[in-house]
N, C-alpha and C positions, 0 to 999 in steps of 0.2 A: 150266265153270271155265276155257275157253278165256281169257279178258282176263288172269284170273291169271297163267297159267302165261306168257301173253307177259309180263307187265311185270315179273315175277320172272328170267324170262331173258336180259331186257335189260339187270334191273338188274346181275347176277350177272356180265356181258361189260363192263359199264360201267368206263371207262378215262377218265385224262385223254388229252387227243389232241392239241390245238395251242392257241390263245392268241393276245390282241391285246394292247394296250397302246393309250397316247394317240397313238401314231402310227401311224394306218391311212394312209398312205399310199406305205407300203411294204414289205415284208416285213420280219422280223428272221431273225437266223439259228434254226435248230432250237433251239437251246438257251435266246434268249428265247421260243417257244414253250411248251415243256413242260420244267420244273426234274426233268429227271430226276438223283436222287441219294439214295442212301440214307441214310433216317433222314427223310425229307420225309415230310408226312402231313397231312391234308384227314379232317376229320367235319363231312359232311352229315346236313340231317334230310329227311322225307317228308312230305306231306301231299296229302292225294287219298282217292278212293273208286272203288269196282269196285260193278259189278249184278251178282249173283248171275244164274243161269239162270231165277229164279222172279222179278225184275225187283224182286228188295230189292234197296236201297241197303249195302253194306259201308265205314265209311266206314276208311279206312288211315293209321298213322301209323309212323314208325318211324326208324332211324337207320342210316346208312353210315359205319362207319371205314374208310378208304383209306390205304395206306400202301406206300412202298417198301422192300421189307424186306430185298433183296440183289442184289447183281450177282455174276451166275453163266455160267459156260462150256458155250453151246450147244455141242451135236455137231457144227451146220454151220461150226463152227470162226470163231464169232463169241461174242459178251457179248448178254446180256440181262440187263433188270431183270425180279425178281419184284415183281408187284405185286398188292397184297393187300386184298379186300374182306373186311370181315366186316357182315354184315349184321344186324340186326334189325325184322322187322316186325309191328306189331300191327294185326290186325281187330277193328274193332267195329260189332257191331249192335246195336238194343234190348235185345235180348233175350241178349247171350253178347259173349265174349271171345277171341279166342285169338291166340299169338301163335308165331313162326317165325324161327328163328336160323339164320344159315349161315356158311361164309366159303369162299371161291371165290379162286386165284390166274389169273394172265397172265400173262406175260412179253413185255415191251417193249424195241425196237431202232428205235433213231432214226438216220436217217441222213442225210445233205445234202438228200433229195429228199421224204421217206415216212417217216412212222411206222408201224413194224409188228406186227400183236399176235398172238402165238403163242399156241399153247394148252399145251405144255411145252414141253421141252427139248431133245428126242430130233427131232423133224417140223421139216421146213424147211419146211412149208406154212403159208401166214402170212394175217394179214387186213388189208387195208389200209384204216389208219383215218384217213390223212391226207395231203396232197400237198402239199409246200413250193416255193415261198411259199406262202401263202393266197391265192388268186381269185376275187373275188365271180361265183359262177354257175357255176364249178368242181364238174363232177360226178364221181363214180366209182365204180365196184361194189366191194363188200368185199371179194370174192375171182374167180376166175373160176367162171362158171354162177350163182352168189349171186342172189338177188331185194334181196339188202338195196344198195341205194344211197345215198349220202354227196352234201348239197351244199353250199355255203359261201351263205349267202344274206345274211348280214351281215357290214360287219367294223366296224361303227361301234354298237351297242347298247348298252344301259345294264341294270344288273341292277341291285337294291336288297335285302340280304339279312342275315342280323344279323352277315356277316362285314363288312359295310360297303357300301357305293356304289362301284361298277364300271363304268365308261364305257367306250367304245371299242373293245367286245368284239365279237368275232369270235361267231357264232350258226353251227353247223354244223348241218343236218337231216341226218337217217337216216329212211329210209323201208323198210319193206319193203313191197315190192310186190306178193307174192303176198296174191290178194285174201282166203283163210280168216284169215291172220295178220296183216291189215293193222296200223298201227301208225304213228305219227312220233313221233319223237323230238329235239328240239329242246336244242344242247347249248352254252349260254355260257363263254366261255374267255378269259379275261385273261394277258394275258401276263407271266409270271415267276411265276401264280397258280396257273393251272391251271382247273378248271369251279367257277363261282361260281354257276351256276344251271340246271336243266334240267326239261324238260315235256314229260311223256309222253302222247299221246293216240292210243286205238286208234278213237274216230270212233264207237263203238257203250256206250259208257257205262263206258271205263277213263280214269282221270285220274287224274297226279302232279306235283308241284312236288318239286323236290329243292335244294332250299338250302345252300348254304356258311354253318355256324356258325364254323368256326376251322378254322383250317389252322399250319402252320409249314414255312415255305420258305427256308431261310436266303441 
């Protein structure tokens, strides 16, 4: 059940992060990056399939609400937003059905330099999920000792998704490098939009597209 429990945990950490627009050829400030503000909010779908340990196919379908649901007062005497996944996924085989509900918070702090993603509100220990400007070839570890590494490997792609046609998009990978948990994760980002498209692959038979249906970013 190992492929599971990675693509459930990725999903569960998943954040918007940064963003491109039609002008890749320069940075925008943080704030065209990622529209952090509450009451904003993005539903994605899933589509993909996991092998079982016995080499059946499980094929995955499911859905992401993301939303910002408050700006609250860290301890370390800063703001962060909560930000809030609730999830939905269903397995199918021939043979059965089942499905798995959850909803998972973050809290996010954006600042001239770095986006950073907390895990509550109390810890100043934080994960770094992005480095402003954008830099094609720009890498960084999520935290200090972390296996998991961040690279910017595009900032000119194109997504097509039923939230519409996205150009110009920024592609950040995530890799973790420790070999039992291997994993990338590939994440498209438009700017003022936020992730319009992302694909997960652990390289041994887990696979996800995650899609932008609608979003509202005023």
């Amino acid at each position: 059940m190992k492929r599971n429990v990675i693509m459930v945990a990725a999903i569960v950490i998943s954040i918007v992060l940064t963003a491109c627009g039609s002008d890749s050829t320069g940075p925008g400030e943080p704030g065209d990056w990622m529209p952090l503000a509450v009451g904003n909010w993005w539903n994605h779908s899933l589509d993909g399939y996991w092998l079982t340990m016995y080499g059946d196919t499980v094929d995955w379908s499911g859905s992401f609400d993301r939303s910002i649901t408050a700006l609250l007062d860290h301890q370390g005497g800063f703001q962060v937003y909560e930000f809030r996944t609730i999830m939905h996924l269903v397995n199918t085989t021939p043979d059965t059905t089942w499905e798995s509900r959850d909803t998972a918070y973050v809290y996010l702090r954006e600042t001239d330099e770095e986006m950073q993603r907390y895990q509550d509100t109390v810890s100043t220990d934080y994960e770094l999920v992005a480095l402003f400007p954008l830099t094609l070839g720009e890498t960084w570890y999520e935290s200090p000792g972390s296996t998991v590494i961040y690279e910017v490997t595009s900032l000119d792609a194109s997504a097509s998704v039923p939230a519409g046609n996205f150009s110009g998009c920024a592609i950040i990978r995530e890799t973790e490098t420790d070999e039992p948990s291997f994993y990338t994760w590939d994440t498209y980002l438009q700017r003022g939009v936020g992730i319009v498209y992302e694909v997960i692959d652990d390289g041994e038979g887990q696979y996800a597209e995650i899609s932008l249906e609608n979003y509202q970013v005023p």
